[in-house]
C-alpha angles and dihedrals in degrees: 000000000000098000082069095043083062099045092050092042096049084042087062096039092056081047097057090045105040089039102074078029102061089033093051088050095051088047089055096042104036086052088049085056090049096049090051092042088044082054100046091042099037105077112162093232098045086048096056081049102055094038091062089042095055084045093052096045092039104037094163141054144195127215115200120196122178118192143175120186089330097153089141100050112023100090104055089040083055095045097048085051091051097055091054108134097235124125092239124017122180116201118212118173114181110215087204099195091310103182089189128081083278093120089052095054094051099051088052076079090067116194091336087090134036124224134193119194135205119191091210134052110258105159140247101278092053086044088056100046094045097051090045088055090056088058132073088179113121111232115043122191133203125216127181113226090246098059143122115196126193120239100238084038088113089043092056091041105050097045078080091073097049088057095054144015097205096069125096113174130020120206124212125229103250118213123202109235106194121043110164099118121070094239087054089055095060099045094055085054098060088054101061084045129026084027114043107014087056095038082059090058104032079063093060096066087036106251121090107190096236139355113228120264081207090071136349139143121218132199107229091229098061089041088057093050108045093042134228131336107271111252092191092060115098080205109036098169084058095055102037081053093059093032087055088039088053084044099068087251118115121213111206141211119244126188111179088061091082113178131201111234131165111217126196116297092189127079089225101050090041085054088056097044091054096043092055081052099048095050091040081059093052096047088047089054087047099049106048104016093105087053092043097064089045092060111061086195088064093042095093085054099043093043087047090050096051099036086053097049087047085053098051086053102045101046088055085052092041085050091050099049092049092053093047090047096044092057089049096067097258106117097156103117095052102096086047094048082041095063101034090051093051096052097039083053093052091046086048088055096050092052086052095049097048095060088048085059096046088046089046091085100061105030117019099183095075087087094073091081099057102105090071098061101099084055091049097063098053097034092040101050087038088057103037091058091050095060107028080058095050092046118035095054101059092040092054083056092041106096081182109147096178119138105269101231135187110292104178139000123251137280106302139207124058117032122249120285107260089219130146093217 
């Protein structure tokens, strides 16, 4: 019996170790593929020709803006909007319930944007859906209210759907702004690498696991086809990425389109944001798992997403065993562990660092967190499994099908930087 025991236990320890390492290997070497496909593809000709293609066929954009008490925030995200190279570009901002000065600061706008308010909080799915029902324009993009979009953001974006047919939304490459607390300075470095390195490559093999709800431009067509935004889902960008992906449409990575966002500088608000996350994973899992398995083309995501949340529960196990073993006298497997750590941790650390570099060139002030990189491995991947345990569970058993609503507002403190990164 304990020769199993031990088979089953050293199977799940070269899991838990293979398992960041592989997937740091495929992100480094899938990007690499990217950048030399992005070289080969973006011509600067062929660029300028598919930019004013994308213009003639698409003469008209939405902005969608959905916003609960966002006073802080609100006007630089509307001004940046605003300033978006586009023939035509329509401004909606939802006022979803806002119980702030919110309302105030939007009709300071006067007629330049339109706003449609809602004297209960709804949520942001429900405030997408309704503002993009009120639009027959063919390209609709979603902005956070805590965003900062680049003037040429669209330009970069639609040239996608020139390329191919086949894409639906394009997903912009988010920047974290502020980064003075230590909490700030590690998120700004996963984005550079278990965001955007892996967005790169997830591009290559044409599914990227979720837009961001932060920015993304959507063709109608594919909008109309796939349905509404799920207002059930805690994480309905999530959802409406695998539901286009199932749906024969491919939503695309692009890096250019950098986009100014602010993120939690609080522990506590960090630990709500992922939990939403977490759970927003889980229901998605539940949801089109069946479907997934069917389609060969969503296996990669599927298999990604469940290897990741089994991660997230076995090294916790793994960690618990070793502590308990340890204790108890048995310290055998440390020099193995030891080497195997230390070399996962430095892999870890390329991978992060590579992202930085690929990021560098369009925003060079995410090395100055570089020094914190030997502290983001270890914290990242401690806090990550603790969430992603207390909250996927209980959202696989859940069979709620509530409308998910606003729960807090974002980030405060100092406005946005109004910078044209």
């Amino acid at each position: 019996m304990l020769i199993y025991v031990d088979a089953v236990f050293g199977a799940v320890g070269w899991f838990v170790i293979l398992f960041p390492a592989i997937s740091a290997v495929l992100a480094i070497a899938t990007s690499l593929e990217f950048v030399r496909q992005s070289r080969h593809v973006h011509d600067l000709h062929f660029d300028s020709h598919d930019i004013e293609s994308a213009r003639e066929r698409w003469q008209s954009l939405t902005v969608v803006i959905p916003a609960r008490n966002e006073r802080a925030h609100i006007a630089n995200t509307i001004k940046s909007a605003q300033r978006i190279d586009w023939p035509t570009v329509r401004i909606i901002v939802v006022d979803d319930g806002s119980t702030d000065d919110t309302a105030d600061i939007l009709r300071s706008f006067g007629s330049s944007v339109e706003v449609l308010t809602k004297s209960v909080n709804e949520g942001k799915a429900r405030a997408l859906n309704d503002a993009i029902s009120s639009s027959s324009d063919g390209l609709v993009m979603i902005v956070d209210a805590d965003c900062i979009v680049h003037r040429e953001t669209a330009n970069l974006m639609a040239r996608q759907f020139v390329k191919s047919k086949t894409i639906g939304a394009v997903t912009a490459n988010p920047r974290v702004t502020k980064t003075s607390t230590f909490i700030e300075k590690l998120q700004a470095i996963e984005f550079s690498a278990t965001v955007s390195a892996t967005r790169r490559g997830q591009s290559v093999w044409g599914r990227i696991f979720t837009m961001s709800g932060i920015c993304t431009l959507l063709r109608r067509d594919a909008l109309d086809e796939v349905g509404p935004f799920d207002s059930s889902q805690p994480t309905e960008d999530i959802e409406m990425t695998w539901r286009m992906n199932l749906a024969g449409w491919r939503v695309t990575y692009e890096p250019k389109a950098v986009v100014g966002m602010l993120v939690p500088t609080t522990l506590k608000a960090l630990i709500v944001q992922r939990r939403r996350w977490a759970r927003g994973l889980a229901m998605v899992l539940r949801k089109h798992w069946l479907q997934s398995i069917r389609s060969i083309r969503q296996w990669p995501l599927l298999i990604e997403a469940a290897l990741s949340v089994l991660w997230c529960h076995l090294i916790l196990v793994v960690t618990i065993v070793l502590i308990v073993t340890r204790i108890a006298g048995d310290r055998s497997a440390d020099p193995i562990l030891g080497s195997w750590a230390v070399g996962l941790l430095l892999l870890s650390a390329a991978h992060v660092m590579w992202g930085m570099r690929l990021d560098a060139r369009n925003d060079p002030s995410i090395w100055s967190v570089l020094a914190w990189i030997p502290m983001f491995s270890v914290v990242y991947w401690t806090f990550s499994s603790l969430v992603v345990v207390s909250s996927t569970l209980p959202a696989l058993l859940s069979r709620s099908e509530r409308n998910v609503v606003w729960t807090s507002a974002r980030p405060t403190g100092p406005e946005l930087l109004d910078a044209q990164t």
